[in-house]
N, C-alpha and C positions, 0 to 999 in steps of 0.2 A: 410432439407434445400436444395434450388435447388443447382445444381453446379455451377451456374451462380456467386449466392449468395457467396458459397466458394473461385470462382474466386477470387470477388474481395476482401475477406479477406485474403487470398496469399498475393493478391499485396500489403494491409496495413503493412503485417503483416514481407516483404520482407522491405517495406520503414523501416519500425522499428528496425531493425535490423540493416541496412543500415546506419543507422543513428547515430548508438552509435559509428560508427568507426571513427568520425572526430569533430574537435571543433565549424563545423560549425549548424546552427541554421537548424530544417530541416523546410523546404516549406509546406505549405497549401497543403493540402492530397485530401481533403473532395471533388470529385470530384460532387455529388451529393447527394440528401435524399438516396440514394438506398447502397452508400457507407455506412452510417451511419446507415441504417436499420439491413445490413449485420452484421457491427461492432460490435454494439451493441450485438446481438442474439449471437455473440461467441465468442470475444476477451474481449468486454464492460462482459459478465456474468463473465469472469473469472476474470476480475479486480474487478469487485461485493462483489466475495468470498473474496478477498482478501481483501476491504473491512471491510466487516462482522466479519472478525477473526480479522482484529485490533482495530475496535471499539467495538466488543466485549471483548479484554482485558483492554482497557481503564475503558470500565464500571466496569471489575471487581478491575481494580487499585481502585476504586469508584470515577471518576470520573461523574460527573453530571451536563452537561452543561446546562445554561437554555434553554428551550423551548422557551424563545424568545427574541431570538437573531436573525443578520441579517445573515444571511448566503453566502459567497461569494466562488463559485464555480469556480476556476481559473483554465483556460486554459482546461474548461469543457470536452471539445470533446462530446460525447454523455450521458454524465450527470449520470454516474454509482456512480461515488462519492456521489452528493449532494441528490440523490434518495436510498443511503443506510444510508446517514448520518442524515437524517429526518424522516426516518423508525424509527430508534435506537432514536433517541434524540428529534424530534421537530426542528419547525423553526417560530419566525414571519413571515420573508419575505427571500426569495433567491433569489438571483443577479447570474446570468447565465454571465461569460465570456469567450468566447475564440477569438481568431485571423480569426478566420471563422465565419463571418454572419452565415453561413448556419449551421454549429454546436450549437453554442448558441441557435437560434431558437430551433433546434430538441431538443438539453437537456432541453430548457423550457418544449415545450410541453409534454414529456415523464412525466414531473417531474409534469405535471397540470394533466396528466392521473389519476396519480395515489394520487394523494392529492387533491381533485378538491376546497378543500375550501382553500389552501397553496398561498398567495401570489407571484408571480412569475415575475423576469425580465430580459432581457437579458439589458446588458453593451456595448458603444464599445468603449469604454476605460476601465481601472482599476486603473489609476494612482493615481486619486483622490476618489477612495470608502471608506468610511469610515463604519467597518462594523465592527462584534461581531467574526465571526467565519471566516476564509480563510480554505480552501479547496486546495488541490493539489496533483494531482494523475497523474502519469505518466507523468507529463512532464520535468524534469531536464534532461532527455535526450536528448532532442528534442531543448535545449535554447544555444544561447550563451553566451559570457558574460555578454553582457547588460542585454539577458535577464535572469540572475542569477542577477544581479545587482537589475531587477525590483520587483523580488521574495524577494529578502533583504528588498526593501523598502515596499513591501505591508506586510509583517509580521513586520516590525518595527511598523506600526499603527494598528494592528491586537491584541485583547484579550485573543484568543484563537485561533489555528492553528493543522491541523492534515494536514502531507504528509504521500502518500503511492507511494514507489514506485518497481520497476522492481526487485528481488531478485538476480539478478546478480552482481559480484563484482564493476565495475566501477560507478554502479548505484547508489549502497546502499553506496561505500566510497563516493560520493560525496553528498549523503544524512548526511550523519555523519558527515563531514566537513560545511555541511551548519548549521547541529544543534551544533554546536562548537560555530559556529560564531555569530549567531542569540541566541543563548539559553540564555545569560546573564538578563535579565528581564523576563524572563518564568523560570515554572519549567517543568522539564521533567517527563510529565505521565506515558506515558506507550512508549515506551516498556524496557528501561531504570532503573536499579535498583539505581539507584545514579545521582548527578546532578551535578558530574564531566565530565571532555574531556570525548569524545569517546575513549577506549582503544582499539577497533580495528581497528584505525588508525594508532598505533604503528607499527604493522607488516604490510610489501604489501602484505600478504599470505590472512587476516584475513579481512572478514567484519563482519558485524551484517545484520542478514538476517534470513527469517523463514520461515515457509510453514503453506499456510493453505489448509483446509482439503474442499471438492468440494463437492456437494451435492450428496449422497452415490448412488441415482438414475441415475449420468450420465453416470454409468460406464455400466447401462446397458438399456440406453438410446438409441436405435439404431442412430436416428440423429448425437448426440452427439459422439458414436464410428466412427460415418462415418466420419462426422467433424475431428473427430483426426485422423485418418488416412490418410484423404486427405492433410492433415495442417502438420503433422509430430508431432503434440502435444500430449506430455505424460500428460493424464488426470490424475495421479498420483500423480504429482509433480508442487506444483504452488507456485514456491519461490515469497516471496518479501519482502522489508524492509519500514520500517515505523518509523513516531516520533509524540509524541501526547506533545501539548503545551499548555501551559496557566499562565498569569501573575498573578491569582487570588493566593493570598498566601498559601492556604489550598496545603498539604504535600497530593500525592497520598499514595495509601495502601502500605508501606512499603514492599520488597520484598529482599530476601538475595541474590540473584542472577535469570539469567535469560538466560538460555540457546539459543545458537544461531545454526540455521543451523539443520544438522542431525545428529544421532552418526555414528560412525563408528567403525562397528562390525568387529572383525576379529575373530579367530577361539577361542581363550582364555581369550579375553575381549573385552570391548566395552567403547570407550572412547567418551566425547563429551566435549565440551568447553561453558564456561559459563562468562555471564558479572558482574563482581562482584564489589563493592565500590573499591577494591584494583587493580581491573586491571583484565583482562581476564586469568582463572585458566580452565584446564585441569581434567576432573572426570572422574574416570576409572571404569567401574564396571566388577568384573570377573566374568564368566562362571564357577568358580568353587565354589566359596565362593556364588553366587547372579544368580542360573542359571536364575530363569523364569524370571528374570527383562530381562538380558543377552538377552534370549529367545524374549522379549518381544519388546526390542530394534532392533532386527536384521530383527523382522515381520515388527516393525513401526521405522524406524531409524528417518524420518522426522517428528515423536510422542516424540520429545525426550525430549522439556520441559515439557510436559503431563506426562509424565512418569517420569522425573526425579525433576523435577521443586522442589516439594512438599516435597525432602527429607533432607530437611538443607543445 
């Protein structure tokens, strides 16, 4: 990627940042197509993955939404959401919005590249869309309150809804407090083992948050090493949290718990926290009694519902 290109994902990547420190709404970025080319190729990929790993536990919750539904991409940016959510699932037709004429456009046509027979529109509004699926991927950082207010009302007339957002703490509790709020007529797919409060809302310590795993070729991708080094980003580690919704009565695949975060190895155990019907519980596994798990946790600490998920 040139360094031009890197340039200006610094600057995106510095507003983002910038942005989580105050209650205010952040400003129209998108200074040009060239901003959005950049984004795309290195911020947009990693939101992709992140993506890919929540809608691939949804499907395994067995979740199965139709194929044709309308699909509404809100607050798109460069359309990494609704170009993974139509891979995995289908779509009749997708409604491309965000606050940027010039972003809408680009997530269309990205989204026409690679579906050429997918109906495609951009919105410049969303007040009034009446649509099947709503889409929302990294923006509750970015809104204020009205615009949290207008997130309330487009999931109130929404069927079905998937957010994914930032795996940072102020991110993902106010993802948690939003699915508190709105979740009464939905039920909660995935990533949720029960269809009470959020329990990691109890403690300030605690959210719900997860990692997913990056395509195993970029670690040795020279681009992509170059990229992270210019950028400061650990290609290892790509927290985020998510909630998958829908009003349609059918019960996702039952699951006893659902581990959040990483473990945390120390030299004689390894402990990780998990979401359970009864509230967030604490699982210890020891190095002496369970070395190679122990072992196995301490190689993959952000592997730790993979590894631990499947054991009661």
């Amino acid at each position: 990627m040139p360094i031009a290109d890197l340039e200006r994902v610094q600057r995106l990547r510095e507003l983002f940042l910038a942005g989580r420190r105050g209650p205010r709404a952040i400003p129209d970025y998108w200074r040009d197509t060239a901003d959005l080319e950049a984004y795309d190729a290195v911020l947009g990929a990693r939101i992709g993955w992140k993506w890919d790993a929540a809608l691939a536990e949804c499907a395994a919750r067995g979740w199965r939404p139709s194929g044709d539904d309308v699909v509404l991409d809100f607050g798109c940016g460069a359309g990494a959401a609704a170009r993974r959510y139509v891979a995995r699932f289908g779509a009749r037709e997708v409604l491309c919005y965000d606050r940027s004429p010039r972003a809408s456009a680009f997530a269309a046509q990205r989204l026409r590249e690679e579906h050429t027979a997918l109906p495609v529109r951009t919105l410049t509004s969303a007040r009034e869309a009446q649509v099947d699926v709503v889409l929302i991927s990294h923006v509750l950082s970015e809104l204020d309150a009205r615009g949290v207010q207008q997130v309330e009302e487009l999931l109130s007339r929404a069927g079905r809804a998937v957010l994914v957002e930032s795996g940072n703490r102020p991110v993902a509790r106010q993802l948690a407090a939003l699915r508190d709020r709105v979740c009464g007529p939905f039920t909660a797919v995935a990533p949720c083992p029960h269809q009470g409060p959020c329990p990691a809302l109890l403690d300030d310590d605690d959210w719900c948050h997860f990692f997913a795993s990056p395509p195993p070729d970029v670690f040795t991708d020279g681009d992509w090493v170059k990229a992270a080094r210019s950028l400061g980003i650990d290609l290892r580690s790509l927290p985020y949290s998510f909630v998958a919704l829908d009003r349609a009565p059918q019960a996702p695949v039952a699951r006893a718990r659902r581990f959040l975060g990483r473990a945390s190895v120390h030299p004689v155990a390894a402990t990780a926290r998990a979401c359970t019907a009864s509230g967030l519980a604490v699982v210890e596994v020891s190095k002496r009694s369970d070395s190679s798990l122990w072992r196995a946790l301490k190689k993959r600490p952000n592997a730790v519902d993979d590894l631990l998920g499947e054991r009661g």
